[in-house]
C-alpha positions in Angstrom: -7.4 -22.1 98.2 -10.2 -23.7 96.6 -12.7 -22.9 99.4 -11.6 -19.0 99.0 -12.3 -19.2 95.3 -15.5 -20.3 95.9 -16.5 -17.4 98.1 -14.7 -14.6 95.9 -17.2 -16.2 93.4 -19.7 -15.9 94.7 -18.7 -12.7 96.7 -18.0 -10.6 93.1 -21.9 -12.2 92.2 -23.4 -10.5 95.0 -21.5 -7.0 94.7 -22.5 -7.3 90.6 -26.1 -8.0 91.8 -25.7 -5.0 94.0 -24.6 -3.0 91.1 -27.3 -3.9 88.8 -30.0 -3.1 91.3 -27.8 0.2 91.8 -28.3 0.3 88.0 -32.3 -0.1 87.9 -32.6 2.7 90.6 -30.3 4.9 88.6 -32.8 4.4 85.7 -35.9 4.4 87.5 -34.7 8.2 89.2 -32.8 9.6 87.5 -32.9 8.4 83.8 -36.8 8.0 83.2 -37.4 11.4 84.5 -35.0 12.6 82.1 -36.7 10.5 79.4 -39.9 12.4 80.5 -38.4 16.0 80.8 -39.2 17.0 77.4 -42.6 15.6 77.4 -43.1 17.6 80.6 -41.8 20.6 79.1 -43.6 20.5 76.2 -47.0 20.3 77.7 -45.7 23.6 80.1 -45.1 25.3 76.8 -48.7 24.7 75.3 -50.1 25.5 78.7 -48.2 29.2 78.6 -49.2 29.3 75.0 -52.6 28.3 75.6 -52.9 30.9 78.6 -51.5 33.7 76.7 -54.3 33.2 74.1 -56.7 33.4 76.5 -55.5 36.3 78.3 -55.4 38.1 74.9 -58.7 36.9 73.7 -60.2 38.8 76.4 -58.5 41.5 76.2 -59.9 42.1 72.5 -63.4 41.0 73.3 -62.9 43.8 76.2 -61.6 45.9 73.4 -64.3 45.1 71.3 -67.1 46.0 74.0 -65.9 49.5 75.0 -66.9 52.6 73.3 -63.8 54.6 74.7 -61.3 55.0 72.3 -58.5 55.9 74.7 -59.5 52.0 76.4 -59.6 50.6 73.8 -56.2 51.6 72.2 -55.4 50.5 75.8 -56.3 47.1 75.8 -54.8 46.1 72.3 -51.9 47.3 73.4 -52.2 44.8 76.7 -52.6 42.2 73.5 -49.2 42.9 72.2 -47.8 43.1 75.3 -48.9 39.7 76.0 -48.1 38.4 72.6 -44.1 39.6 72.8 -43.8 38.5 76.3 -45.3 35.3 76.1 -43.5 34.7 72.8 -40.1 35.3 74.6 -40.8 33.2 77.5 -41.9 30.4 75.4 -38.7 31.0 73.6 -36.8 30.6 77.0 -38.0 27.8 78.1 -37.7 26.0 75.1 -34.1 27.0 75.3 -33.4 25.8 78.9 -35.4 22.6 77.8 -32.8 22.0 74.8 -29.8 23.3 77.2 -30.7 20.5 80.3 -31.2 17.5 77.3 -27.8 18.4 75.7 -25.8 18.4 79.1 -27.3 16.1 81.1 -28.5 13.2 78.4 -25.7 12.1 77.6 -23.9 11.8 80.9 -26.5 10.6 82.9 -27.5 7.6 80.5 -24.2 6.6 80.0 -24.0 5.7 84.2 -26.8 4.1 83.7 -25.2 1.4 81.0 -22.1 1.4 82.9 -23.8 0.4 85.4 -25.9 -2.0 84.2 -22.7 -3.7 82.1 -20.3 -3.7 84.9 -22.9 -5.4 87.4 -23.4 -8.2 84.0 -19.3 -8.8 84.0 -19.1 -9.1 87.9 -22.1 -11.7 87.9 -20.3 -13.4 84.9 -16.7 -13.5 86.4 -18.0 -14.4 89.6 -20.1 -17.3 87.9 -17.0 -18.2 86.2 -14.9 -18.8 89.4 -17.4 -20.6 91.3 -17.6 -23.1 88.0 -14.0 -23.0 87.9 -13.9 -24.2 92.2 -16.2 -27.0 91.4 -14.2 -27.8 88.3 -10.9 -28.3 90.5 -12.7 -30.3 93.6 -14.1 -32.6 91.4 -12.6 -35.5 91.7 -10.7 -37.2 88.8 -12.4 -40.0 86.8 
């Protein structure tokens, strides 16, 4: 009895070590790309922002440079096509950014602390019943 006590010890230790390097995986996937989604997806934003502005510049600096009305009118109206389009697919991608943070956050982090505090209570319990086998094959003083 004693001897088994020992090795469930010591047996719970290594599936809670298991768990928390399960845990530290988890985070380094799956949680810090989350962390780093938004980032990511801002800088995509700017850079379709940023594009957009350039596309349009030169399209009125085009505009600008033609004597032919009829091109002209042709080429501003390329600008506002731009401007709505690019303003509707920044507005969409900021949505889906918002949309994947509020369904996936949550969940995803709260594995990872499950994780990380049920690996802590198996190391602890198993810690516990190996002190607990050395306690009862001591011998009495």
């Amino acid at each position: 009895m004693k001897r088994s006590l020992e090795f469930l010890g010591h047996s719970i230790e290594v599936i809670g070590l298991s768990v928390l390097l399960f845990a530290a995986l988890w985070q380094a996937a799956v949680t810090d790309w989350l962390d780093k989604f938004p980032v990511k997806s801002q800088y995509y934003i700017q850079e379709t922002a940023n594009l957009a502005i350039l596309r349009s510049v030169n399209r009125i600096a085009e505009a600008m440079d033609t004597l032919d009305p009829v091109r002209r009118k042709a080429l501003l109206a390329e600008v506002d096509e731009i401007s709505k389009t690019t303003q509707f697919k920044l507005i969409e991608i900021r949505d889906q950014t918002e949309s994947v943070e509020k369904r996936q956050t949550s969940p995803l982090k709260l594995v990872r602390q499950i994780l990380f505090v049920l690996g802590a209570f198996l190391i602890i319990v198993g810690k516990g019943l190996v002190i607990r086998h050395k306690y009862l094959s001591a011998p009495l003083s």
